[in-house]
N, CA, C and O atoms as a GROMACS GRO file, in nm:
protein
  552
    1UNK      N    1   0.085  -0.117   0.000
    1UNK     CA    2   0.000   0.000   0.000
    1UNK      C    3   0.090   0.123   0.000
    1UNK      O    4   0.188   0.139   0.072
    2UNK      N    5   0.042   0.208  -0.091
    2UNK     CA    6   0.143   0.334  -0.097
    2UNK      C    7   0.124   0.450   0.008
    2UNK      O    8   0.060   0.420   0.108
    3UNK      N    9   0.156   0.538   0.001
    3UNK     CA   10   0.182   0.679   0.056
    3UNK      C   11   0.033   0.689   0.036
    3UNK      O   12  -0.047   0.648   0.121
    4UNK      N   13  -0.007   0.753  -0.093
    4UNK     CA   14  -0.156   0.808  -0.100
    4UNK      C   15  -0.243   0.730  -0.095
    4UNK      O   16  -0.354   0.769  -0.132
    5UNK      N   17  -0.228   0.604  -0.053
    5UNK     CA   18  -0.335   0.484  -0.034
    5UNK      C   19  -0.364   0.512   0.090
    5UNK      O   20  -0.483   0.528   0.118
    6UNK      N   21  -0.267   0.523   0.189
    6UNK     CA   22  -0.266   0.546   0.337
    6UNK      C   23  -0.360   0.665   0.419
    6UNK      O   24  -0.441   0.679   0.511
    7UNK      N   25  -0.282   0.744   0.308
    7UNK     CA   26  -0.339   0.901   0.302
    7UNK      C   27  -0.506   0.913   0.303
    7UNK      O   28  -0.584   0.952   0.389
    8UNK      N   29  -0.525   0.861   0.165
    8UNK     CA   30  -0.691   0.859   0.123
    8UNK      C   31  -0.764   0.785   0.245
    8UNK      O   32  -0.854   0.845   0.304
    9UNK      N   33  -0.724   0.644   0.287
    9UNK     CA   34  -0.782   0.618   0.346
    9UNK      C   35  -0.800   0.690   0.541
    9UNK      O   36  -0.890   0.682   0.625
   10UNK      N   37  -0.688   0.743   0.541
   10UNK     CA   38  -0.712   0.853   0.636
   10UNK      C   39  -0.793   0.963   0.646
   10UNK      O   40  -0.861   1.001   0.741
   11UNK      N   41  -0.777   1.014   0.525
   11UNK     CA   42  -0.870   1.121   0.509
   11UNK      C   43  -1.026   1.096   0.501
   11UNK      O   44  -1.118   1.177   0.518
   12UNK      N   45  -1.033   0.937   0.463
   12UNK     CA   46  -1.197   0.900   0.483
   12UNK      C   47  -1.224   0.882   0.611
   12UNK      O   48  -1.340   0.902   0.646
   13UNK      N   49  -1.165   0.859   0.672
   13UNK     CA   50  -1.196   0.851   0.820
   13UNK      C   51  -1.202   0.891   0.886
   13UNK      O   52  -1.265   0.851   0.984
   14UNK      N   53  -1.128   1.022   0.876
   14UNK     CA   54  -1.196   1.143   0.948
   14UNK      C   55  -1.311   1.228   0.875
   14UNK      O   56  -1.374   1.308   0.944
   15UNK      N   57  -1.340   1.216   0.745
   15UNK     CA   58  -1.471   1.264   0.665
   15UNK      C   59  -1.556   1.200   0.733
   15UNK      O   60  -1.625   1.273   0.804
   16UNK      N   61  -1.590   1.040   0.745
   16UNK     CA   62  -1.699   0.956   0.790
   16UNK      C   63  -1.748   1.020   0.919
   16UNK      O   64  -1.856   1.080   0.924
   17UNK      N   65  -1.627   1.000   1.076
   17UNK     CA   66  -1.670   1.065   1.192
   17UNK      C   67  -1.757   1.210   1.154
   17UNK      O   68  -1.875   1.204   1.189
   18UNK      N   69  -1.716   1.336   1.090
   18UNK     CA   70  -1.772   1.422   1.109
   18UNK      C   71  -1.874   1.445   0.991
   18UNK      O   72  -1.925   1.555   0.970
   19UNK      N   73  -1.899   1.338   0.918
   19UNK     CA   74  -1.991   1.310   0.803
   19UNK      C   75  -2.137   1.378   0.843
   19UNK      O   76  -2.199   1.459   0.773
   20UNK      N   77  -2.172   1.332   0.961
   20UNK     CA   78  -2.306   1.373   0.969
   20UNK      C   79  -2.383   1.328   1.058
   20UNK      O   80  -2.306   1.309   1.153
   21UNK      N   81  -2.502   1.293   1.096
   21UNK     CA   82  -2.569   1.203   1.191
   21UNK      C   83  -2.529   1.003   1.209
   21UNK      O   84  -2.516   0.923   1.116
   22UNK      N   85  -2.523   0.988   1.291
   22UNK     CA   86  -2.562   0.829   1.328
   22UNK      C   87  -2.358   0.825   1.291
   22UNK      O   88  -2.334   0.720   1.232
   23UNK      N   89  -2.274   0.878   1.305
   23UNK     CA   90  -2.118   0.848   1.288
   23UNK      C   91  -2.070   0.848   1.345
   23UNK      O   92  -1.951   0.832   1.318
   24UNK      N   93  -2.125   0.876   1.534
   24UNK     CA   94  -2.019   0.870   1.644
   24UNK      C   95  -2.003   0.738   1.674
   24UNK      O   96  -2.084   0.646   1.665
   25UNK      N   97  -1.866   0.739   1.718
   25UNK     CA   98  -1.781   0.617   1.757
   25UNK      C   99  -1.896   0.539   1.868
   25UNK      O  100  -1.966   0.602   1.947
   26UNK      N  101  -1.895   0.406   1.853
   26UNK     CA  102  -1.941   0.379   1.979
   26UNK      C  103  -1.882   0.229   2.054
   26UNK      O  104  -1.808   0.150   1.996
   27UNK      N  105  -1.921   0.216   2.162
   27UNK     CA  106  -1.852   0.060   2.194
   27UNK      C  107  -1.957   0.003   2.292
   27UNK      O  108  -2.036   0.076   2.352
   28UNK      N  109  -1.953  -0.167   2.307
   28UNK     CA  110  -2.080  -0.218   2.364
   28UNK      C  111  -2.157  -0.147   2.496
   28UNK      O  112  -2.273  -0.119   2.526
   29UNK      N  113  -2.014  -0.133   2.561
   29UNK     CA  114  -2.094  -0.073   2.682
   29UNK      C  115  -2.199   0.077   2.682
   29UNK      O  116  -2.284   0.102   2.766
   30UNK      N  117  -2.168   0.155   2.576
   30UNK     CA  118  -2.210   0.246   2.546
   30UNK      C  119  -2.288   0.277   2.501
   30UNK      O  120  -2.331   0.393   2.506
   31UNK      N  121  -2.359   0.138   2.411
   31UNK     CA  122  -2.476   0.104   2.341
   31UNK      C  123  -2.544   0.050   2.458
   31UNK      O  124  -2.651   0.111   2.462
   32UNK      N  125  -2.541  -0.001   2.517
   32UNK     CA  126  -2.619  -0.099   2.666
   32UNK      C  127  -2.687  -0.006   2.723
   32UNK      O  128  -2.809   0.010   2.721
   33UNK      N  129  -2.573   0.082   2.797
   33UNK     CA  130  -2.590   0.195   2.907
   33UNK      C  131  -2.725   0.284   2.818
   33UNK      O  132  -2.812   0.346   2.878
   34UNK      N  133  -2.720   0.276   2.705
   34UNK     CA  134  -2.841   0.358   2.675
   34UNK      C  135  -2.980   0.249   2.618
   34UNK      O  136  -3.067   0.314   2.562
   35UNK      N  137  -2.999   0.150   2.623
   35UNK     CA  138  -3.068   0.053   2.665
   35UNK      C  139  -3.144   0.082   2.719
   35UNK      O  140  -3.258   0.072   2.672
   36UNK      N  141  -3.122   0.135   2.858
   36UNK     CA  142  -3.179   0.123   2.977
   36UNK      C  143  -3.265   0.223   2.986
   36UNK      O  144  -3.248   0.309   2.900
   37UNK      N  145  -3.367   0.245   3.076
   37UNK     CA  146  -3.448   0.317   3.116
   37UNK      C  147  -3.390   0.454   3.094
   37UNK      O  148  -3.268   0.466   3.105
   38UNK      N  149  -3.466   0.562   3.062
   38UNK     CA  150  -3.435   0.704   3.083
   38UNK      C  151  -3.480   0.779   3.192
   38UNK      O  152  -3.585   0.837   3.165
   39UNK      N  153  -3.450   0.793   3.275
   39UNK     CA  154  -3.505   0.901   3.345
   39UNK      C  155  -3.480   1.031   3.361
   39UNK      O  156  -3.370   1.069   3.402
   40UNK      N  157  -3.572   1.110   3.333
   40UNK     CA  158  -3.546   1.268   3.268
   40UNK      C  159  -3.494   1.340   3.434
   40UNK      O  160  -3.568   1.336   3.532
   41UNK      N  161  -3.364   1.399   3.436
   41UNK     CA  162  -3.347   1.478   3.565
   41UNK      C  163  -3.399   1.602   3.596
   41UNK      O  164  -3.411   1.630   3.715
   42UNK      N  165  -3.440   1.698   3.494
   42UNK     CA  166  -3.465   1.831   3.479
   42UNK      C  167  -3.641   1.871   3.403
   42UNK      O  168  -3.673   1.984   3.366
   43UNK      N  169  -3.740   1.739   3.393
   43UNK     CA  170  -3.821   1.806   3.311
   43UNK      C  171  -3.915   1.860   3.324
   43UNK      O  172  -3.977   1.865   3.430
   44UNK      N  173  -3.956   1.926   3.192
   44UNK     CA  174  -4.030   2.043   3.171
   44UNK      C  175  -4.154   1.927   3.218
   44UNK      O  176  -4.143   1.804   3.218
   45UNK      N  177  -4.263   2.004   3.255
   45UNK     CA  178  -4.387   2.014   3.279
   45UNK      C  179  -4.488   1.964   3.129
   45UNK      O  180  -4.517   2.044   3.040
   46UNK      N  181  -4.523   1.836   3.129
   46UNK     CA  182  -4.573   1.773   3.012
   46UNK      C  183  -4.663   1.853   2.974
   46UNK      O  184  -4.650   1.851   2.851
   47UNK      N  185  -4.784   1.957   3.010
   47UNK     CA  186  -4.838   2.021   2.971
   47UNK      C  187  -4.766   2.119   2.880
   47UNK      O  188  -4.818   2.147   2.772
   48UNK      N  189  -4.650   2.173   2.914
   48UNK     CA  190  -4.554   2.276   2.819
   48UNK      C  191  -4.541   2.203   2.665
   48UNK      O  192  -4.568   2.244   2.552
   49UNK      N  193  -4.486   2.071   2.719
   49UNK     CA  194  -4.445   1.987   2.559
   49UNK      C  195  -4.584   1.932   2.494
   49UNK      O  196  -4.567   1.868   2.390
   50UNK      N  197  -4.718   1.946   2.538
   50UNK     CA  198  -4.796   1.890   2.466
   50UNK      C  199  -4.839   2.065   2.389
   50UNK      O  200  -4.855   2.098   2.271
   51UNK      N  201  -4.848   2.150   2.526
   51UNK     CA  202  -4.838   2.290   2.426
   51UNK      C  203  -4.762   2.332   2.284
   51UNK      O  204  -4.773   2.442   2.230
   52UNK      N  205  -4.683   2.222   2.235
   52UNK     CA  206  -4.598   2.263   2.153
   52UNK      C  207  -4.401   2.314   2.192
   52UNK      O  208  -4.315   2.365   2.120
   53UNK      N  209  -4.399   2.280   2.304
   53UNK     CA  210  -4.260   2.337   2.351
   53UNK      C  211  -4.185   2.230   2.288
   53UNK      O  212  -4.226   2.116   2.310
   54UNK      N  213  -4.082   2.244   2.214
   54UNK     CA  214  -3.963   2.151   2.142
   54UNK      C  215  -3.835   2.122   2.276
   54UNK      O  216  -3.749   2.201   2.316
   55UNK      N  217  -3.863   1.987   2.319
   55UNK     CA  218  -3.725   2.006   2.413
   55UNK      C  219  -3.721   1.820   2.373
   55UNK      O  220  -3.809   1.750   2.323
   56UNK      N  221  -3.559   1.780   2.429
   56UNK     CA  222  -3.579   1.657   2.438
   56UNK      C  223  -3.429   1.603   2.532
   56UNK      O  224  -3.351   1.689   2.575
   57UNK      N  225  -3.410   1.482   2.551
   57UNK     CA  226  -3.379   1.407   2.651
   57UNK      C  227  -3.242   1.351   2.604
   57UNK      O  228  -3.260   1.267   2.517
   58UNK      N  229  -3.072   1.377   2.643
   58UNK     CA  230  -2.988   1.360   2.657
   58UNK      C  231  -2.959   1.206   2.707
   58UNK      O  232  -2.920   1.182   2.821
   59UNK      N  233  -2.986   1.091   2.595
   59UNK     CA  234  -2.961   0.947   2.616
   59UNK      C  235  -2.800   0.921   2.618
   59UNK      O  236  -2.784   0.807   2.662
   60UNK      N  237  -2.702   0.968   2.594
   60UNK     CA  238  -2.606   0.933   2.602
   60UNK      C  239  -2.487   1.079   2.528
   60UNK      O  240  -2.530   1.173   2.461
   61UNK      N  241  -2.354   1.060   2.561
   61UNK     CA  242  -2.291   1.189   2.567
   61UNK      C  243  -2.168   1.080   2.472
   61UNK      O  244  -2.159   0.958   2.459
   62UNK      N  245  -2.081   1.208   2.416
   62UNK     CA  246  -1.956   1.076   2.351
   62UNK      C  247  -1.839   1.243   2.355
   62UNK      O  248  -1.877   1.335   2.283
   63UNK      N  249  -1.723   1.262   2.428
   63UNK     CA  250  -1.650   1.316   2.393
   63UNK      C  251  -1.492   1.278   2.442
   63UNK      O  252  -1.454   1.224   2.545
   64UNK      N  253  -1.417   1.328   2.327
   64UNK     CA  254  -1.273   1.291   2.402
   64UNK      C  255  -1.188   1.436   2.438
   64UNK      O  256  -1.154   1.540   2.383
   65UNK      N  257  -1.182   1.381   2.545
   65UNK     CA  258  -1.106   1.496   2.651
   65UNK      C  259  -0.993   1.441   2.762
   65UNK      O  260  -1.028   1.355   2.842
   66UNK      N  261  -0.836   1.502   2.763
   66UNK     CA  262  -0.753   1.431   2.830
   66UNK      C  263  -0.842   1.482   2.961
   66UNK      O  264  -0.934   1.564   2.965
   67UNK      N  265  -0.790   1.411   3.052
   67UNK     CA  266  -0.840   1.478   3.212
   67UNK      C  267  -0.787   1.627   3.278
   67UNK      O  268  -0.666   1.636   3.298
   68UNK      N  269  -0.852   1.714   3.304
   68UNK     CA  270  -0.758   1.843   3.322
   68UNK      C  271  -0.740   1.941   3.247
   68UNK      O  272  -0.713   2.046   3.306
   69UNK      N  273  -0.749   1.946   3.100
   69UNK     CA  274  -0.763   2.002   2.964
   69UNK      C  275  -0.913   2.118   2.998
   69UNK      O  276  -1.010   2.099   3.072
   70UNK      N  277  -0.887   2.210   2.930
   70UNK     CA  278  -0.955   2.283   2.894
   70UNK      C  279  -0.956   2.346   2.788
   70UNK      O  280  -0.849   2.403   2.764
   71UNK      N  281  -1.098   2.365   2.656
   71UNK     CA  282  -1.070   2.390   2.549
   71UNK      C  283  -1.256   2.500   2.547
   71UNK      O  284  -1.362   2.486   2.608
   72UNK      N  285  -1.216   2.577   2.463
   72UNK     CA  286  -1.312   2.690   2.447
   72UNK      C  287  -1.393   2.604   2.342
   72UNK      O  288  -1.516   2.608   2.350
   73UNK      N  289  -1.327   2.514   2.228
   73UNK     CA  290  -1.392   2.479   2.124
   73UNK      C  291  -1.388   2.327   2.097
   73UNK      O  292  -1.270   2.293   2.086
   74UNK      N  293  -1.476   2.220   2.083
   74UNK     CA  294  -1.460   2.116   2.078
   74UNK      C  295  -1.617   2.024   2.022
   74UNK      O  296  -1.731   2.061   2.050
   75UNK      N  297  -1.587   1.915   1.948
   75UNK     CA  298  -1.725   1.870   1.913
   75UNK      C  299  -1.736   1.718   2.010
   75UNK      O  300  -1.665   1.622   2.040
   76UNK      N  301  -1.880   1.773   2.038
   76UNK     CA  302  -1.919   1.673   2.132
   76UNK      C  303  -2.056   1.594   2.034
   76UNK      O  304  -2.123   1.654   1.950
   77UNK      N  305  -2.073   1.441   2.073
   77UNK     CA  306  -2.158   1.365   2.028
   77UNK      C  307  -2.283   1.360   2.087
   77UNK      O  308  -2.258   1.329   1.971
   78UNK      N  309  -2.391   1.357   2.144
   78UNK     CA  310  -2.514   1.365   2.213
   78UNK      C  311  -2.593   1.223   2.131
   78UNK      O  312  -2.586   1.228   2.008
   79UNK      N  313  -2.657   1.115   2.184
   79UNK     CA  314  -2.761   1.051   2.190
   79UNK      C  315  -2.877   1.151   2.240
   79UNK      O  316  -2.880   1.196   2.354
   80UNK      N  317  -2.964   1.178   2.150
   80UNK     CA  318  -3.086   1.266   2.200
   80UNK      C  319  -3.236   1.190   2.169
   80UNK      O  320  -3.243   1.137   2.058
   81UNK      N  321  -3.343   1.180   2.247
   81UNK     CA  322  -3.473   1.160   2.195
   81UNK      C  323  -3.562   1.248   2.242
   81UNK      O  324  -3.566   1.279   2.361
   82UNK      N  325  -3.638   1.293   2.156
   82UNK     CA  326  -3.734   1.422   2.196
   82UNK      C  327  -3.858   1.348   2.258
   82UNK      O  328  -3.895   1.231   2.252
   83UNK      N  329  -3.916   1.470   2.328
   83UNK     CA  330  -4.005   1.451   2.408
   83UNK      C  331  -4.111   1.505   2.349
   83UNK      O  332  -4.131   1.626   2.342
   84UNK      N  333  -4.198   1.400   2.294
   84UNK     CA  334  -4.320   1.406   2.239
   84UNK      C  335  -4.482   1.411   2.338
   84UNK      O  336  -4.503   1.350   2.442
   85UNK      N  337  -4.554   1.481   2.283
   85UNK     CA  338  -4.704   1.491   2.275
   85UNK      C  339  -4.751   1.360   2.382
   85UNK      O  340  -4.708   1.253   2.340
   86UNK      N  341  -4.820   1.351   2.494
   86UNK     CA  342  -4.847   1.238   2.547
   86UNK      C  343  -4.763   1.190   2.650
   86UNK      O  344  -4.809   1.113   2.735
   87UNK      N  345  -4.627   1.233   2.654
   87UNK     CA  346  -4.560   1.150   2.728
   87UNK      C  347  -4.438   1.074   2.662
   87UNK      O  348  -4.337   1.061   2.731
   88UNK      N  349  -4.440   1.025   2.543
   88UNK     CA  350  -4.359   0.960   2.511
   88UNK      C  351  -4.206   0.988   2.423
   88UNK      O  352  -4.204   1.105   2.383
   89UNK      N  353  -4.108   0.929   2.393
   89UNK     CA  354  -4.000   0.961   2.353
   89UNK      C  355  -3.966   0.910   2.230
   89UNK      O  356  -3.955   0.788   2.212
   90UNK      N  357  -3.943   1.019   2.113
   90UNK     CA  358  -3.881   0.944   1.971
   90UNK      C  359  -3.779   0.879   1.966
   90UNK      O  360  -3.717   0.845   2.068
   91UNK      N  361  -3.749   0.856   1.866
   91UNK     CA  362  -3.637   0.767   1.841
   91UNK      C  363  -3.485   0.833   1.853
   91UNK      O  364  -3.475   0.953   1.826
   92UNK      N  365  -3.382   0.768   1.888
   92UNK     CA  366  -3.261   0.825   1.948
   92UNK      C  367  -3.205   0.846   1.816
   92UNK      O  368  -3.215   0.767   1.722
   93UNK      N  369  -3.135   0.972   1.817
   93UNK     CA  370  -3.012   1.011   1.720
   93UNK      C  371  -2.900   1.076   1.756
   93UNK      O  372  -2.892   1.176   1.828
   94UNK      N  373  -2.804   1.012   1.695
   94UNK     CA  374  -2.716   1.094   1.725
   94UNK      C  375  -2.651   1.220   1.674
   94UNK      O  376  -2.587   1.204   1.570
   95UNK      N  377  -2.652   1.320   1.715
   95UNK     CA  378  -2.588   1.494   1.680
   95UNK      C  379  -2.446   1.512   1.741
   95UNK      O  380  -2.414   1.487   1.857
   96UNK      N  381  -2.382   1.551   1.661
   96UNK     CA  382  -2.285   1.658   1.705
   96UNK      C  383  -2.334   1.824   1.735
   96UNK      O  384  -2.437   1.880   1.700
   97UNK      N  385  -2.235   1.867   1.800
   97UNK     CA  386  -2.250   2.012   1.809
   97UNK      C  387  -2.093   2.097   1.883
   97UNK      O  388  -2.063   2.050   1.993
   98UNK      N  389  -2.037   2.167   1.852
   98UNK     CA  390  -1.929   2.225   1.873
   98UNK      C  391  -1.953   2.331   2.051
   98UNK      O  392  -2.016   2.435   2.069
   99UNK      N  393  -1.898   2.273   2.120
   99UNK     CA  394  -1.862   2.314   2.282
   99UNK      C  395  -1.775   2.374   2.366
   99UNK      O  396  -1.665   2.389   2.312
  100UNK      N  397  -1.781   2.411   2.467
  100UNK     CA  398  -1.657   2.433   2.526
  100UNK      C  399  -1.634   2.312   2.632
  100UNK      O  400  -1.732   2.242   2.658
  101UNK      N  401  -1.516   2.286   2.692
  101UNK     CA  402  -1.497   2.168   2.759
  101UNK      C  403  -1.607   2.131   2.872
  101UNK      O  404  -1.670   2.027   2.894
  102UNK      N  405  -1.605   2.255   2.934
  102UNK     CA  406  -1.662   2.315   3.044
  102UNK      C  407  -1.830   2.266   3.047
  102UNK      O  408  -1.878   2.219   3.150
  103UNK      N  409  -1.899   2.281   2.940
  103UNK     CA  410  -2.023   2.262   2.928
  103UNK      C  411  -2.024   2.072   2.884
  103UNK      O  412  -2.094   1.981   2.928
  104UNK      N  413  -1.923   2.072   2.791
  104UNK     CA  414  -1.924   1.900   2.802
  104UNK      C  415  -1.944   1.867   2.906
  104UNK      O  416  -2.057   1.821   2.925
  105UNK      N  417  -1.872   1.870   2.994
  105UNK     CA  418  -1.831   1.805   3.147
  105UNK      C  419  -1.970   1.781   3.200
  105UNK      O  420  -2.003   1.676   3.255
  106UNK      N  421  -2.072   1.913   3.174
  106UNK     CA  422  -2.170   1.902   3.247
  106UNK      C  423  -2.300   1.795   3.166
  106UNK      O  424  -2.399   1.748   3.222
  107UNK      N  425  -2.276   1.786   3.080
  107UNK     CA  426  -2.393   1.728   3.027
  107UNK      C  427  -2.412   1.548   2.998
  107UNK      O  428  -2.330   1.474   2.944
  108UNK      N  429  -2.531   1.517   3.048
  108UNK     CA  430  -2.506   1.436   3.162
  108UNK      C  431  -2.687   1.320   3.070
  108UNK      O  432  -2.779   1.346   2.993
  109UNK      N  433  -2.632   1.186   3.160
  109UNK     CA  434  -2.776   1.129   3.021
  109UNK      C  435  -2.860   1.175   3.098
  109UNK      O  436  -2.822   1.250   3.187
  110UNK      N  437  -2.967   1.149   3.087
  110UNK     CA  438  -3.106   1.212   3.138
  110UNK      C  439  -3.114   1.368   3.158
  110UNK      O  440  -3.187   1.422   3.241
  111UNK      N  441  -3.039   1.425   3.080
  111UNK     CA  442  -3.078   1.630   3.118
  111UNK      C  443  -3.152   1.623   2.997
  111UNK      O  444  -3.128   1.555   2.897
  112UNK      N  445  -3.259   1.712   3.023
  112UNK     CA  446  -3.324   1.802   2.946
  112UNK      C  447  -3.307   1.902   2.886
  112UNK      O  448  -3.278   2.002   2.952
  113UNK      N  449  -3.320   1.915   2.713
  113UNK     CA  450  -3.250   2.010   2.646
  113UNK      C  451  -3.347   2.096   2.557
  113UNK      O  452  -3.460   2.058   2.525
  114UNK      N  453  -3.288   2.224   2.518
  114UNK     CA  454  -3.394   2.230   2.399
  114UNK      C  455  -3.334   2.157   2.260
  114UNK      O  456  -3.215   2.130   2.244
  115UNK      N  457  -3.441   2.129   2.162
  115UNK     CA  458  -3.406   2.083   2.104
  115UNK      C  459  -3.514   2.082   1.943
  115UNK      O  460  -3.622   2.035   1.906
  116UNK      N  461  -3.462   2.121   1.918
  116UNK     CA  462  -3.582   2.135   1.728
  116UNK      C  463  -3.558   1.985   1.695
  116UNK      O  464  -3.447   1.932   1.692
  117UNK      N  465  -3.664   1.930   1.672
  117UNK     CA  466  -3.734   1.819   1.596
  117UNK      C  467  -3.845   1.802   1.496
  117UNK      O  468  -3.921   1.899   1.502
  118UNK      N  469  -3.880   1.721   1.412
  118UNK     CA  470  -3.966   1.710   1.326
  118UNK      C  471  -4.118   1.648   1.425
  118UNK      O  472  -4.113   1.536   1.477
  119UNK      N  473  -4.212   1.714   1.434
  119UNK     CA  474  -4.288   1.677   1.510
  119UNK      C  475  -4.386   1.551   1.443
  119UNK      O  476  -4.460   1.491   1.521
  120UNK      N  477  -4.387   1.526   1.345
  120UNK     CA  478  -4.425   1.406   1.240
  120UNK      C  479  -4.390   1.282   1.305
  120UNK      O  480  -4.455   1.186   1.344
  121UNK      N  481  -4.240   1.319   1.306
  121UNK     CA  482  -4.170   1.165   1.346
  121UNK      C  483  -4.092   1.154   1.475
  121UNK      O  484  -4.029   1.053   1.508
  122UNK      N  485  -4.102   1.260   1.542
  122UNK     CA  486  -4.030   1.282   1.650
  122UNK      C  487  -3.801   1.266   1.637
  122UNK      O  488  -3.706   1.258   1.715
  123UNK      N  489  -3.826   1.269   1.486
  123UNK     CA  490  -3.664   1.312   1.486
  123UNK      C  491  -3.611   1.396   1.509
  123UNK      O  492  -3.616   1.502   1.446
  124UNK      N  493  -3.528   1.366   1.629
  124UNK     CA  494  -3.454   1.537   1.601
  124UNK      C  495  -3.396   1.617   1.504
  124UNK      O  496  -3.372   1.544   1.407
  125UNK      N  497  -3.359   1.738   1.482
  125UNK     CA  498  -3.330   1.786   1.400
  125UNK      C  499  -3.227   1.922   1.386
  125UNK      O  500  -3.194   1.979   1.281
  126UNK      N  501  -3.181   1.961   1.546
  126UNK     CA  502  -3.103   2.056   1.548
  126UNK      C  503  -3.056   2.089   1.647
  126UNK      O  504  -3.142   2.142   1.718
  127UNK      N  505  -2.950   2.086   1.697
  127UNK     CA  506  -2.885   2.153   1.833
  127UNK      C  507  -2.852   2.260   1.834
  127UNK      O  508  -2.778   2.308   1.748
  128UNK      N  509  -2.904   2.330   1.937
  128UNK     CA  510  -2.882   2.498   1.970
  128UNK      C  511  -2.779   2.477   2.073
  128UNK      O  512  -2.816   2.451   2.187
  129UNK      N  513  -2.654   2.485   2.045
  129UNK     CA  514  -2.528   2.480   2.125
  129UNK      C  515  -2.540   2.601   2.271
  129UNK      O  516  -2.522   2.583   2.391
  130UNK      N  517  -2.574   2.708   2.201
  130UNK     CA  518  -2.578   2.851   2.303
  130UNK      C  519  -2.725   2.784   2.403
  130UNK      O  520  -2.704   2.783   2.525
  131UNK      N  521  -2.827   2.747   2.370
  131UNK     CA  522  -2.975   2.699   2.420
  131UNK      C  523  -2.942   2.633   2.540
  131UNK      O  524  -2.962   2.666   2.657
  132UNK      N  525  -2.849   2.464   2.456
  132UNK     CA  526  -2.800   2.365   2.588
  132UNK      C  527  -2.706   2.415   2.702
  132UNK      O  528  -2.697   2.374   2.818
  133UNK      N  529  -2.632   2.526   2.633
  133UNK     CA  530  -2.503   2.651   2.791
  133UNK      C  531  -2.660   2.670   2.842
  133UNK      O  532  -2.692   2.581   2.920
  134UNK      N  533  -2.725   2.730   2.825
  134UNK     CA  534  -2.779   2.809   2.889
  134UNK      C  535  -2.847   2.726   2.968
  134UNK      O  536  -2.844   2.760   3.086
  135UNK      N  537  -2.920   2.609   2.942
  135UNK     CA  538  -3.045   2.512   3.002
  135UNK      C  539  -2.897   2.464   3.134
  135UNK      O  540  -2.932   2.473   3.252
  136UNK      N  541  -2.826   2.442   3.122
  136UNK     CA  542  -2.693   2.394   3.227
  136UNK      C  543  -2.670   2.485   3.350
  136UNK      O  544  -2.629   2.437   3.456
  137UNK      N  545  -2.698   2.627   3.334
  137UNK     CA  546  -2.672   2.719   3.413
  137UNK      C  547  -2.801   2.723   3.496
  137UNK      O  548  -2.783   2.732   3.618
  138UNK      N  549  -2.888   2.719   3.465
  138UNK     CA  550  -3.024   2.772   3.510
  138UNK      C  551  -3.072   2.632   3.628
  138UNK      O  552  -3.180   2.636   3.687
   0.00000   0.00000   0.00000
């Protein structure tokens, strides 16, 4: 295998990770741990989300960070399922969204976020990076 064989196939591999939805790394335990039951730590008042309020539910987190590090800018992975009409939860996807370390640290499975989704299918559809700082502080 040559030089630019090596190359190309490097360069696909970091295209794939930041390709788009459903491309974060994952490993068994990480798939399991979100298996399990959700329980929402922070939520809104079901009357708000049947009103139409867009928020949804932090199933699992994916970032790499040495221990101690601090970085203003960084992309973090989120397992998210929105919180639908009734009570119930769509289907999990995974998003990126660009962070500071600081707010990684805090975000945690079961927090409550805002979150734009397709209300059809309950997919999500957009992370408000500045929205989730803010829902962390409050």
């Amino acid at each position: 295998m040559g030089f630019f064989d090596s190359l190309g196939k490097a360069v696909g591999a970091v295209v794939g990770i930041r390709g788009g939805y459903d491309t974060a790394p994952q490993n068994e335990a990480e798939v399991a741990e979100r298996q399990t039951p959700l329980t929402i730590i922070n939520p809104s008042p079901q009357s708000e989300i049947d009103a139409g309020a867009q928020r949804g539910v932090i199933n699992g987190v994916k970032y790499h960070l040495s221990s101690g590090d601090d970085v203003m800018s960084m992309e973090v992975w989120l397992f998210v399922r929105a919180r639908l009409v009734g009570g119930e939860l769509g289907p999990e996807t995974s998003m990126s969204m660009r962070t500071s370390s600081k707010v990684a640290r805090q975000l945690k499975r079961g927090w409550e976020i805002p979150l734009e989704f397709d209300p059809a299918t309950g997919i999500p559809a957009t992370l408000d990076a500045r929205g989730i700082a803010s829902s962390l502080k409050g």
